[in-house]
DSSP file (Angstrom, degrees, kcal/mol; ACC not computed):
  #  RESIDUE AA STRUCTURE BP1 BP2  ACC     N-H-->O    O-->H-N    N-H-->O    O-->H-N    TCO  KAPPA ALPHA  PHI   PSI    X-CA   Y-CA   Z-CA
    1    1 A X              0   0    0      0, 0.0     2,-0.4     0, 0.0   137,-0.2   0.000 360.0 360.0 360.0 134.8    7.7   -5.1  -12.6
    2    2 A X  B     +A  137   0A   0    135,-1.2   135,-1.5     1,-0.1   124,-0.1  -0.959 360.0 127.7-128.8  81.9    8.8   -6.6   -9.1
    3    3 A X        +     0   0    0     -2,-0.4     2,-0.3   133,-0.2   133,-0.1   0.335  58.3  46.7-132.6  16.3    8.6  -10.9   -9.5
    4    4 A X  S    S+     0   0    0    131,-0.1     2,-0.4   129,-0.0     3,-0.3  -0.993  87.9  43.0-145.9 152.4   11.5  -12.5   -8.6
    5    5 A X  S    S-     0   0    0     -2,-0.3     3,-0.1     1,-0.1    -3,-0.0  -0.891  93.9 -53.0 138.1 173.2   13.7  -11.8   -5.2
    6    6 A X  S    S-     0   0    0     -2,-0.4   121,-0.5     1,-0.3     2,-0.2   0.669  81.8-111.1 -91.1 -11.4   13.6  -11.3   -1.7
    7    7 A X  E     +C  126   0B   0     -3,-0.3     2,-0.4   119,-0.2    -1,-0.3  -0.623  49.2 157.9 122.5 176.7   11.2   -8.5   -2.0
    8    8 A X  E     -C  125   0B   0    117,-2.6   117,-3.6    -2,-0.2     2,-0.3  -0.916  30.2 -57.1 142.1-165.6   11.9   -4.7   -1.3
    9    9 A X  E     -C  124   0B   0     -2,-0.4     2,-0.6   115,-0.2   115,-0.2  -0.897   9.2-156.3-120.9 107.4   11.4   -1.4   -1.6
   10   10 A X  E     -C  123   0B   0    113,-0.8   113,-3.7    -2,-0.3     2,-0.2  -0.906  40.1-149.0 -68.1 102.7   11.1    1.7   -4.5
   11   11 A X  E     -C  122   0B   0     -2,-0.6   111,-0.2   111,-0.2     2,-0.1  -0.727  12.0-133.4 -43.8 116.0   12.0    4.8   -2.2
   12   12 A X        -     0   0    0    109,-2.9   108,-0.1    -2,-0.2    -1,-0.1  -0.502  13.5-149.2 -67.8 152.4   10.5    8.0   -2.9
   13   13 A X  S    S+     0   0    0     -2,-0.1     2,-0.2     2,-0.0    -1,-0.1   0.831  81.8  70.0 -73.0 -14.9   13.9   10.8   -2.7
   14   14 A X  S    S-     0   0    0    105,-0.1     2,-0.5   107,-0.1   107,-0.4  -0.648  87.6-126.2-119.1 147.6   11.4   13.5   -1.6
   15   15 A X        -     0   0    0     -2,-0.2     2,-0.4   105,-0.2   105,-0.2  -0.746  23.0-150.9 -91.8 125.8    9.6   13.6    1.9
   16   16 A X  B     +H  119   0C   0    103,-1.3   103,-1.3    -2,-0.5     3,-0.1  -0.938  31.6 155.2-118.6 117.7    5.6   13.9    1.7
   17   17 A X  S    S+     0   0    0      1,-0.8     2,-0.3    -2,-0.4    -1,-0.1   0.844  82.9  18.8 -97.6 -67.5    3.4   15.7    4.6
   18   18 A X  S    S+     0   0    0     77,-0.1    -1,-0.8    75,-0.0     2,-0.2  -0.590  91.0 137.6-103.3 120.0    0.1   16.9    2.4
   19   19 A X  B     -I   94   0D   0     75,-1.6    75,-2.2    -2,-0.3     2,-0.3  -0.734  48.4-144.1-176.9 156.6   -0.4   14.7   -1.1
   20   20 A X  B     -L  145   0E   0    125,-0.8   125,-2.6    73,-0.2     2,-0.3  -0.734  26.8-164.5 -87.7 147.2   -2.6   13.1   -3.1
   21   21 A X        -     0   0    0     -2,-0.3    71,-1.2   123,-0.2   123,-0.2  -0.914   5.3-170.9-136.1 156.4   -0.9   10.0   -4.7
   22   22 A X        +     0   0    0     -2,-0.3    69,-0.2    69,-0.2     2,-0.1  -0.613  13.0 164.3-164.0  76.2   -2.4    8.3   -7.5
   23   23 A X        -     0   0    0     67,-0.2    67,-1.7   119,-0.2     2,-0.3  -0.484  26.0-144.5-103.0 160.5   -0.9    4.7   -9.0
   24   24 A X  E     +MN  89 140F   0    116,-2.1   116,-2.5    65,-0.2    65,-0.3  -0.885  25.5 178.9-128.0 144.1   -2.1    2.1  -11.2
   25   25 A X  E     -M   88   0F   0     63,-2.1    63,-2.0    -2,-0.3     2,-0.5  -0.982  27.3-152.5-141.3 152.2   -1.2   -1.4  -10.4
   26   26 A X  E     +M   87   0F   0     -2,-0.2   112,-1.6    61,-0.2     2,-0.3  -0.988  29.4 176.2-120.6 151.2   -1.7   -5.1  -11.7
   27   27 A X  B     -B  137   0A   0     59,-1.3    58,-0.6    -2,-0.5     2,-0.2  -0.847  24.3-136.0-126.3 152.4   -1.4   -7.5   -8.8
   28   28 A X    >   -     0   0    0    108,-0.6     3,-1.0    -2,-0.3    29,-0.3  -0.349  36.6 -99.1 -51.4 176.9   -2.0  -11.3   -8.9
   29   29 A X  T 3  S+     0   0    0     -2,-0.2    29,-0.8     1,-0.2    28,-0.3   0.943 125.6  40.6 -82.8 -52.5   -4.1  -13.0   -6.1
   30   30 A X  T 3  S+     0   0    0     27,-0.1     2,-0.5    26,-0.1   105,-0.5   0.086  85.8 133.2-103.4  41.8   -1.0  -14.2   -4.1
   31   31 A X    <   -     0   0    0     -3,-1.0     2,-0.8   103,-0.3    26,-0.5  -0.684  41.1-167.1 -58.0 111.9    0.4  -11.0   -4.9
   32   32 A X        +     0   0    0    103,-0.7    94,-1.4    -2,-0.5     2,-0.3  -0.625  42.2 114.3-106.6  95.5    2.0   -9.5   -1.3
   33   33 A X  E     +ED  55 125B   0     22,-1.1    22,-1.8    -2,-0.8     2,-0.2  -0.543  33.9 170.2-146.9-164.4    2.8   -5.9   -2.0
   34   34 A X  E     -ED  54 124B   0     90,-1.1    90,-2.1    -2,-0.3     2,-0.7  -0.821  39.0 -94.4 157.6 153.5    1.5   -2.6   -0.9
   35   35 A X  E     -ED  53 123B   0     18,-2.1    18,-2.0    -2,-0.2     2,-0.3  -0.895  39.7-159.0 -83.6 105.5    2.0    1.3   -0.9
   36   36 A X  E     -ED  52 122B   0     86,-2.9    86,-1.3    -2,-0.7     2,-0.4  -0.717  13.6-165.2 -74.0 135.1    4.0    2.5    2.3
   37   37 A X  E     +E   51   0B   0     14,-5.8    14,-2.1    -2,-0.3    84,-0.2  -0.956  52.5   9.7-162.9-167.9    3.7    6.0    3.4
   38   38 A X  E    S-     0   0B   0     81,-0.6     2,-0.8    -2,-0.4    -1,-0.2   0.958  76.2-160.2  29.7  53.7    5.3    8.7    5.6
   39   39 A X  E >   - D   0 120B   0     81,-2.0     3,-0.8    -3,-0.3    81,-0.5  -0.418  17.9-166.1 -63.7 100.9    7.6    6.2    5.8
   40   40 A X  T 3  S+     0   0    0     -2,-0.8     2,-0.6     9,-0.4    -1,-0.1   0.875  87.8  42.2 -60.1 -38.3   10.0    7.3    9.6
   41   41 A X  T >   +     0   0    0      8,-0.5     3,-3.4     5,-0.1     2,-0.7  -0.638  67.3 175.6 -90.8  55.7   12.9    4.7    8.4
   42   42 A X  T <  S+     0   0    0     -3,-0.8    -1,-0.1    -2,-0.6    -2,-0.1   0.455  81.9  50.1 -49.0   4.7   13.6    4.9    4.9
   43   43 A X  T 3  S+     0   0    0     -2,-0.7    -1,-0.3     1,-0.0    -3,-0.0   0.093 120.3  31.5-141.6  -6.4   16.1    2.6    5.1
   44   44 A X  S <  S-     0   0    0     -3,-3.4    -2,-0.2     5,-0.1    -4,-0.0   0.451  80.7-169.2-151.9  38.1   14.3    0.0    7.0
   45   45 A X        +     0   0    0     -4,-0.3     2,-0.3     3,-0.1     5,-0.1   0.141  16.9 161.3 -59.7 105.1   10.5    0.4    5.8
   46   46 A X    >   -     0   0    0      3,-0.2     3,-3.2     1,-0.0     2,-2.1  -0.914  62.5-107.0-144.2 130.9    7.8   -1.8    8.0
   47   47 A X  T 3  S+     0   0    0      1,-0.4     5,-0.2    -2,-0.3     3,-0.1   0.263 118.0  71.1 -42.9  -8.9    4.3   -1.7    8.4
   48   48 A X  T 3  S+     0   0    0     -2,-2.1    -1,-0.4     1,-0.1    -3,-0.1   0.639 105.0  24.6 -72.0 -37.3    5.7   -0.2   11.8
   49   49 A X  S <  S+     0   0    0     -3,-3.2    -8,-0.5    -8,-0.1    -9,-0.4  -0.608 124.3  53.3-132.7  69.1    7.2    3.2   11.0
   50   50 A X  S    S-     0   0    0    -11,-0.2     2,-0.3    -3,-0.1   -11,-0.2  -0.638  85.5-113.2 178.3 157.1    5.1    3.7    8.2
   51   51 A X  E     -E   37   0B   0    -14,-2.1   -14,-5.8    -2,-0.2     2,-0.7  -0.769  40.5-144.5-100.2 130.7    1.1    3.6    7.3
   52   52 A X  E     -E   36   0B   0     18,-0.3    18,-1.2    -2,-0.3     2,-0.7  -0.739  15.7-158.2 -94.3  80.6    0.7    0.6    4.8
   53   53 A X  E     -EF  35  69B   0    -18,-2.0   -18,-2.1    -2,-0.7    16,-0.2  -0.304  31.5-138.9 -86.9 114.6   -1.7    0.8    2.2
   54   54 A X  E     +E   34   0B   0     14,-0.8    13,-0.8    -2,-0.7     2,-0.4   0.206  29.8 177.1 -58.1 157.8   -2.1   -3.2    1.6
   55   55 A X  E     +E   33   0B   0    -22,-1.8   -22,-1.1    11,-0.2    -1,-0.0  -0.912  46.3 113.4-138.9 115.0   -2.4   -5.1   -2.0
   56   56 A X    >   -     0   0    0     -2,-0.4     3,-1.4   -24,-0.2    10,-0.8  -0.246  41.7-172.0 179.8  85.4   -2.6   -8.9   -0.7
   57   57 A X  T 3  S+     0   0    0    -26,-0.5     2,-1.2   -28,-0.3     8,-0.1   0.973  88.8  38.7 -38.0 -63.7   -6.1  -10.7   -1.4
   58   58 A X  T 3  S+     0   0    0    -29,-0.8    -1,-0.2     7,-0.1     4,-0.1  -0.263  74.4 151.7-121.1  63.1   -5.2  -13.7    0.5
   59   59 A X    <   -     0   0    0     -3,-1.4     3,-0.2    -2,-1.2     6,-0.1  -0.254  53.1-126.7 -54.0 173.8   -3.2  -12.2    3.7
   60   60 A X  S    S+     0   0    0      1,-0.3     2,-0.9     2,-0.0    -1,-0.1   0.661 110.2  50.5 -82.8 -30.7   -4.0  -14.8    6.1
   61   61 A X  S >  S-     0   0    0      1,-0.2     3,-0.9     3,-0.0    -1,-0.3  -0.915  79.6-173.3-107.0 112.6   -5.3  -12.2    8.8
   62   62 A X  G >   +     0   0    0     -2,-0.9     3,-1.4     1,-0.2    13,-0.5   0.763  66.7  90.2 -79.4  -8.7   -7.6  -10.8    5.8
   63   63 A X  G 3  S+     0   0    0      1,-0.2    12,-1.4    11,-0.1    -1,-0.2   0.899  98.6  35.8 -27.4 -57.8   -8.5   -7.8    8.5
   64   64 A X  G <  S+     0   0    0     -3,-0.9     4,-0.3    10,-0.2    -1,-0.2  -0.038  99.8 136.7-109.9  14.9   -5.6   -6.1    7.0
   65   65 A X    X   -     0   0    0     -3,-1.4     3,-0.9     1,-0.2    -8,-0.2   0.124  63.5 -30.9 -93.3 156.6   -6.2   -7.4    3.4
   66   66 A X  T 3  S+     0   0    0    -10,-0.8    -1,-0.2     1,-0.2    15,-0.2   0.497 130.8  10.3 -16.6 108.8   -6.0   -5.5   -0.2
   67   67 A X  T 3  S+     0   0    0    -13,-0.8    -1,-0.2     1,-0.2     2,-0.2   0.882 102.8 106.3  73.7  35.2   -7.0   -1.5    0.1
   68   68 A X  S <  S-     0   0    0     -3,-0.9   -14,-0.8    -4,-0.3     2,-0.3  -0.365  79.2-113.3 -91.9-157.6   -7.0   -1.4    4.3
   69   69 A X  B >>  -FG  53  73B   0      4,-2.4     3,-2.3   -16,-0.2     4,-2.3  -0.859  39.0-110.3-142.2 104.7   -4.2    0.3    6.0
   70   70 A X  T 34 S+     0   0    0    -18,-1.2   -18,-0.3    -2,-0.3     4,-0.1   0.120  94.2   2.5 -50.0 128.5   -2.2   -2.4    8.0
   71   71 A X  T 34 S+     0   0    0      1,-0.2    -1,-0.3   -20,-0.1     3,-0.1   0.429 130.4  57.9  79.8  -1.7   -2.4   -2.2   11.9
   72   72 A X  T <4 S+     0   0    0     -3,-2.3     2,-0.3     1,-0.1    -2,-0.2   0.702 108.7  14.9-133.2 -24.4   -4.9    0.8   11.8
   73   73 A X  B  <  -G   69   0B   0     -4,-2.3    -4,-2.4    38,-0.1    -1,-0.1  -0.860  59.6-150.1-153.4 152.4   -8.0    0.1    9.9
   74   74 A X        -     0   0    0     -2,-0.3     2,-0.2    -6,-0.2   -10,-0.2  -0.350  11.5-144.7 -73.9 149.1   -9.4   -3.2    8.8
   75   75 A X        -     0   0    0    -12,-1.4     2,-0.2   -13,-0.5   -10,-0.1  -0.654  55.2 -70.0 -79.6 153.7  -11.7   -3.5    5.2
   76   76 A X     >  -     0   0    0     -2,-0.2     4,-0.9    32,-0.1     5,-0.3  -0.293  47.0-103.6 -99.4-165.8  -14.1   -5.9    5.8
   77   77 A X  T  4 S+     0   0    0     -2,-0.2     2,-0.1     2,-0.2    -1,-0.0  -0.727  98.7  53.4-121.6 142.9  -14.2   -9.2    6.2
   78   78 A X  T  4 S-     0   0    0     -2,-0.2     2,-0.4    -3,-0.0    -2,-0.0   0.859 113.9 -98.2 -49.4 173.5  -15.1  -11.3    4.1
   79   79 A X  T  4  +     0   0    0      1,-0.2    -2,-0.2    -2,-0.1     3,-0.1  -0.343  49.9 173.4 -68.9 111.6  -12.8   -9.8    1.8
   80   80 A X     <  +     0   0    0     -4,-0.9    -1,-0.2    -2,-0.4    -3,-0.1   0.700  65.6  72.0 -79.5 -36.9  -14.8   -7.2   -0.7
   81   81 A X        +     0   0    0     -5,-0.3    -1,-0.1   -15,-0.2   -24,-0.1   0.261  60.3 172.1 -32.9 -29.7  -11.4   -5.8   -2.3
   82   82 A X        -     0   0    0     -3,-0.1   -53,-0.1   -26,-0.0   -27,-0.0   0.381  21.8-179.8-105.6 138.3   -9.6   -7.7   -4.4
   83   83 A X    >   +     0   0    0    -54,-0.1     3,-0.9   -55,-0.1   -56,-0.5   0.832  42.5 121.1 -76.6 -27.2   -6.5   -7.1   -6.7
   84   84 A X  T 3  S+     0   0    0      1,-0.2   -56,-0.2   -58,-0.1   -55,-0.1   0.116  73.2   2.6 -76.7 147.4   -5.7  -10.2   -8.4
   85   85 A X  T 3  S+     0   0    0    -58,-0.6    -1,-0.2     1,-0.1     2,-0.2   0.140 108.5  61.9 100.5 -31.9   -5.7  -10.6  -11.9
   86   86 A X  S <  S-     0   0    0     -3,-0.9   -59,-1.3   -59,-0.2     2,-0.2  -0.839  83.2 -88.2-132.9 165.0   -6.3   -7.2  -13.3
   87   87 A X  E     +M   26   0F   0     -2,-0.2     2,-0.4   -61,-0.2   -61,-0.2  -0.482  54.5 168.5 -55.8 121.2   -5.1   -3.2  -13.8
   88   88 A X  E     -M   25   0F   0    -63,-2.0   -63,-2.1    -2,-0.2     2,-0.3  -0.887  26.7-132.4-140.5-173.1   -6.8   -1.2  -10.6
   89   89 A X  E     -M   24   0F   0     -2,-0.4    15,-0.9   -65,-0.3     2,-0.3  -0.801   8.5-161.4-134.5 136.7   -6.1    2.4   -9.2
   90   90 A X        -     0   0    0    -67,-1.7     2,-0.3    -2,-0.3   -67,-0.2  -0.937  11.6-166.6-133.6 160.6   -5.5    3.5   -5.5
   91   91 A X        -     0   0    0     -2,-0.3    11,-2.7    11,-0.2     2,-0.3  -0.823  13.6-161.5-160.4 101.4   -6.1    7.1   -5.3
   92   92 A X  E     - J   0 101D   0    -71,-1.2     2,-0.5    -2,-0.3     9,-0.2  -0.719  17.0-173.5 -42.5  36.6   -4.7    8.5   -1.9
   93   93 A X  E     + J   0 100D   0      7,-0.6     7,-1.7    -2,-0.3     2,-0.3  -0.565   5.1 175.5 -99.1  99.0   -5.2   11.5    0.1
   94   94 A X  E     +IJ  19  99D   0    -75,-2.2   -75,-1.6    -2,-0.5     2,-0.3  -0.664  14.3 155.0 -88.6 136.8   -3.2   12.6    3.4
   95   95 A X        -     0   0    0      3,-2.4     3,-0.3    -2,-0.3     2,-0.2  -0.746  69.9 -36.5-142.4 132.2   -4.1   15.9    4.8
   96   96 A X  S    S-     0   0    0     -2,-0.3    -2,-0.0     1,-0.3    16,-0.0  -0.414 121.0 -30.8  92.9-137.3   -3.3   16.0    8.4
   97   97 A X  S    S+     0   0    0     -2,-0.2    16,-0.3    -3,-0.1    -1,-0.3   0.786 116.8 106.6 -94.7 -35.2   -3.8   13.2   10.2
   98   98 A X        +     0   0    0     -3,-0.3    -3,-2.4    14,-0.2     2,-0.5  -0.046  40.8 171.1 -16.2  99.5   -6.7   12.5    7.7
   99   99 A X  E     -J   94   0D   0     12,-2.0     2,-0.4    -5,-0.2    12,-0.3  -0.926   7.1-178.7-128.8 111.5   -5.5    9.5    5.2
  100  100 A X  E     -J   93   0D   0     -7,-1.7    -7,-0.6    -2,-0.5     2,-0.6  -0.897  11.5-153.0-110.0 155.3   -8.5    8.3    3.1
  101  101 A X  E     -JK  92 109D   0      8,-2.0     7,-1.9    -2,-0.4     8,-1.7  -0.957   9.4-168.5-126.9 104.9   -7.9    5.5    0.6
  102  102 A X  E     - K   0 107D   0    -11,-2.7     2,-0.8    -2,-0.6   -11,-0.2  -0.811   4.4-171.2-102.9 116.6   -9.9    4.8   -2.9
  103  103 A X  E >  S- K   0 106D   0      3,-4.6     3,-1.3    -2,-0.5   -13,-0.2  -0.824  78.8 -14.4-112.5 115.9   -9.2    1.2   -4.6
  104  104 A X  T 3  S-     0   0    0    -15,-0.9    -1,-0.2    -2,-0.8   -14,-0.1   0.770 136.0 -40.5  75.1  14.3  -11.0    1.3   -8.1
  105  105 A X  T 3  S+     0   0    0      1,-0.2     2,-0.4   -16,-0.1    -1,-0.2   0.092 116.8  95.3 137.0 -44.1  -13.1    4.3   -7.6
  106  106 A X  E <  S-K  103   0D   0     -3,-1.3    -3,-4.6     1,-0.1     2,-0.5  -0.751  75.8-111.3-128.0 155.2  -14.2    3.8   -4.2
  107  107 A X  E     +K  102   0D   0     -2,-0.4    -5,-0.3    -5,-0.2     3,-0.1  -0.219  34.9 162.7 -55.4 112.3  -13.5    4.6   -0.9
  108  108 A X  E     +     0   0D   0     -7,-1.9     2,-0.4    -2,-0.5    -6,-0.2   0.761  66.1  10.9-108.5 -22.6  -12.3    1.5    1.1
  109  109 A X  E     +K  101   0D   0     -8,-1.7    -8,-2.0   -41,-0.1     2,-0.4  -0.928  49.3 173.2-160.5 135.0  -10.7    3.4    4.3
  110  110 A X        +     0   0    0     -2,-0.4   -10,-0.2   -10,-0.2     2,-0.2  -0.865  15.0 171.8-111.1 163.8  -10.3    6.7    6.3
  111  111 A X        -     0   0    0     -2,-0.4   -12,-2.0   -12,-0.3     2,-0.5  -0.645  32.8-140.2-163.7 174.5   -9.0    7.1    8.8
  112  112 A X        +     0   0    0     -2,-0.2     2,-0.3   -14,-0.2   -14,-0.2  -0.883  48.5 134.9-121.5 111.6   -7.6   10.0   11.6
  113  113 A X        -     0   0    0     -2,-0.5     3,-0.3   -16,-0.3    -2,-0.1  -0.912  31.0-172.7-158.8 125.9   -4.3    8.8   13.1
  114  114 A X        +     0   0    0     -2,-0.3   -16,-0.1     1,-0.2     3,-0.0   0.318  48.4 114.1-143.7  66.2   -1.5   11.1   13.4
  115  115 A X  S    S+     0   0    0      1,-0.1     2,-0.5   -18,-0.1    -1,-0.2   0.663  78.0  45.0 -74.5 -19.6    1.2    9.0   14.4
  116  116 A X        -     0   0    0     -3,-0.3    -1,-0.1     1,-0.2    -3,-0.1  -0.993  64.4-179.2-124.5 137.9    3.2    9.5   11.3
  117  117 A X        -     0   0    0     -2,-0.5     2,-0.4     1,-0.3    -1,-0.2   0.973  57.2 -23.5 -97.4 -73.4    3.4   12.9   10.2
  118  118 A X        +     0   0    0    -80,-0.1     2,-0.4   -78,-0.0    -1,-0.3  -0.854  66.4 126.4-157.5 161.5    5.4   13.0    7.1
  119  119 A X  B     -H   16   0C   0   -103,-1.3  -103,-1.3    -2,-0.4   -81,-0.6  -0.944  55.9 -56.8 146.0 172.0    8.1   11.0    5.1
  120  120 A X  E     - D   0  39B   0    -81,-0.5   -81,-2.0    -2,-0.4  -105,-0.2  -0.570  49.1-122.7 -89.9 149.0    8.8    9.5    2.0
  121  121 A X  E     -     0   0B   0   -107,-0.4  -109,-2.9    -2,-0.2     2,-0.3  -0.448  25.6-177.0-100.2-173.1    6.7    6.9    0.2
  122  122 A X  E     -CD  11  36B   0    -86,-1.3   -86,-2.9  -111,-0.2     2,-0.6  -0.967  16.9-146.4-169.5 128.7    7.5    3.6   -1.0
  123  123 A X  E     -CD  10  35B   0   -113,-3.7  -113,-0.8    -2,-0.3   -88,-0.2  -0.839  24.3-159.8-147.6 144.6    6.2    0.6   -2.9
  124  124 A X  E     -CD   9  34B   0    -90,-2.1   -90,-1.1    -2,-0.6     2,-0.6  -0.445  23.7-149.5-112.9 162.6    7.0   -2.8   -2.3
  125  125 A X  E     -CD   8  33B   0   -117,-3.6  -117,-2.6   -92,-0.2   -92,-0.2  -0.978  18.4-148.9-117.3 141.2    7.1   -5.9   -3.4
  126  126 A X  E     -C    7   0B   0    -94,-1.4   -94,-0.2    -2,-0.6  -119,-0.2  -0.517   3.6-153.2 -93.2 153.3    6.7   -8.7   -1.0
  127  127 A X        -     0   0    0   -121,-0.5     7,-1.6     1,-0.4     2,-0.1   0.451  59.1-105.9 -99.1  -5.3    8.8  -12.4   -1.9
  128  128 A X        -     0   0    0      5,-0.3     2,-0.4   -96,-0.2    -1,-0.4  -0.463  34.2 -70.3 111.9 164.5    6.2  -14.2    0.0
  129  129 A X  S >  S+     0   0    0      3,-0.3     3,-1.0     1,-0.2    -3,-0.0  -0.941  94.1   2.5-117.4 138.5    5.4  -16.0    3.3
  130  130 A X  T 3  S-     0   0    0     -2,-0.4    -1,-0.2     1,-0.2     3,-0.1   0.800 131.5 -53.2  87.2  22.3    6.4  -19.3    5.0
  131  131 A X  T 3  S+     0   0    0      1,-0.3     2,-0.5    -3,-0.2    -1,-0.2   0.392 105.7 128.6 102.3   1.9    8.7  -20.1    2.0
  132  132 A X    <   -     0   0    0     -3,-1.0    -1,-0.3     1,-0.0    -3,-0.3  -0.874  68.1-114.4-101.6 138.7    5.8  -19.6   -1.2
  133  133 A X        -     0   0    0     -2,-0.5    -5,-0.3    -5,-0.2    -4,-0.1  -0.491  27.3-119.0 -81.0 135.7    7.1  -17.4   -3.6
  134  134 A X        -     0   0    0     -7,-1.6  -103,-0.3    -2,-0.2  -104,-0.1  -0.327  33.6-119.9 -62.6 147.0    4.8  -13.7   -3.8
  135  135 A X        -     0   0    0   -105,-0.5  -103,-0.7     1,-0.1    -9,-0.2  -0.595  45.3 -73.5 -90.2-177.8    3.3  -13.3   -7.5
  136  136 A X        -     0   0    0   -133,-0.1  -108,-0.6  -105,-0.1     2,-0.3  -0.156  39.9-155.0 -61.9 150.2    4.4  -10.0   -9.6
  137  137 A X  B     -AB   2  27A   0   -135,-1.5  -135,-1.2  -110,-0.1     2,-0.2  -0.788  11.0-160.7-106.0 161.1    3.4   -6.6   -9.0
  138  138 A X        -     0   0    0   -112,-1.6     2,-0.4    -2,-0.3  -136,-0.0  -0.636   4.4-164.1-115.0-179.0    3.3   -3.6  -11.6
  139  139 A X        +     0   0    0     -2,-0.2     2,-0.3  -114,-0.1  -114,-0.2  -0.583  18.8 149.3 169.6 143.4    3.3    0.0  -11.9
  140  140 A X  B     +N   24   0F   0   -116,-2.5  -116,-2.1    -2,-0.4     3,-0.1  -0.976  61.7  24.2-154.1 167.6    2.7    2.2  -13.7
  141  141 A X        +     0   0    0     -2,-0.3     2,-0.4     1,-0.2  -119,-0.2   0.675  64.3 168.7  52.8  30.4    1.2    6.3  -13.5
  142  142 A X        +     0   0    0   -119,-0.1     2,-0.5  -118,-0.1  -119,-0.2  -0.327   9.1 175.5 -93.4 135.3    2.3    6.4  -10.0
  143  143 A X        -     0   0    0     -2,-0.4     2,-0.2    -3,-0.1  -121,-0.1  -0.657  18.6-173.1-134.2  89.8    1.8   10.0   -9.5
  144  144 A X        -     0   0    0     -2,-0.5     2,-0.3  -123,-0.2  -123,-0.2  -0.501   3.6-179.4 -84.3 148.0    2.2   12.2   -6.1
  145  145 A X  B     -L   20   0E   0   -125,-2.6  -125,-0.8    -2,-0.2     2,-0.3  -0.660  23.8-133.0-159.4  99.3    1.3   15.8   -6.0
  146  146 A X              0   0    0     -2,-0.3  -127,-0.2  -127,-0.2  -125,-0.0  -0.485 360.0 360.0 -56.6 112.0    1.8   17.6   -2.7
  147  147 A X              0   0    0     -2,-0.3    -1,-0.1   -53,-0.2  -128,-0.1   0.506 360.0 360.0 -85.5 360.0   -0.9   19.8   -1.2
C-alpha cells in the first residue's frame, strides 16, 4: 500500500514488448495513481515516455480519467469508470501497437499507437495536486505474462 509521500514509482526489472498484465487494485475517489507502461525512462517515468493507464476518478480534465490511457485516448465523459472505494481489476493487453484496456470486466479503451514499443512497467502512486494530499492505492495479483 502507497499513502503517505511524495508519490513514486514500483519499477518492473524486466522490459515488456508483447504482455498481458493483470492487477487488482483498491483506489479511493481522490486516489491519483495509474499503471505506466513501456515505460522509455525508467528512471524518470511520465505520462510522456510511457502509455498511462489512469486510476483517478476526479482528475480535473476527467477526458483522461480512471481506465483511459493519458494523452492518447479519452473514456467518456461524464465519467462511466470509477475506482473509488472498492477492489477492481485492469486486465491489459499490448500486442504491437495494439493496447486494449479492461477495468472490471470490460473494455474501456483500445487503441493503435506505436510510439512506445517496449519497456518496463510501473505503478504509481500519485501525492496529489495543488498541495491536497492523493488517497492510498493497493495491489495486489499484479501479474505480467509476456506473449
Amino acid at each position: 500500500m502507497a499513502d503517505k509521500g511524495k508519490g513514486g514509482f514500483l519499477v518492473s526489472k524486466n522490459s515488456y514488448k508483447d504482455f498481458a498484465l493483470y492487477a487488482e487494485f483498491y483506489a479511493e475517489t481522490d486516489t491519483n495513481s495509474g499503471i505506466f507502461l513501456r515505460a522509455s525512462d525508467p528512471a524518470n517515468i511520465t505520462a510522456d515516455n510511457a502509455y498511462e493507464v489512469n486510476i483517478w476518478d476526479i482528475r480535473p480534465d476527467p477526458t483522461y480519467a480512471t481506465a483511459a490511457i493519458v494523452n492518447f485516448v479519452a473514456v467518456p465523459v461524464p465519467i462511466i469508470h470509477k475506482a473509488g472505494g472498492r477492489w477492481n481489476t485492469f486486465e491489459i493487453e499490448a500486442r504491437g501497437a495494439v493496447v486494449t484496456v479492461k477495468f472490471n470486466g470490460t473494455v474501456s479503451v483500445t487503441m493503435n499507437n506505436g510510439k512506445f514499443s517496449s519497456g518496463p512497467f510501473a505503478l504509481q502512486y500519485g501525492a496529489g495536486v495543488k498541495g491536497v494530499t492523493g488517497g492510498p492505492i493497493k495491489w495486489r495479483k499484479v501479474q505480467i505474462k509476456p506473449l
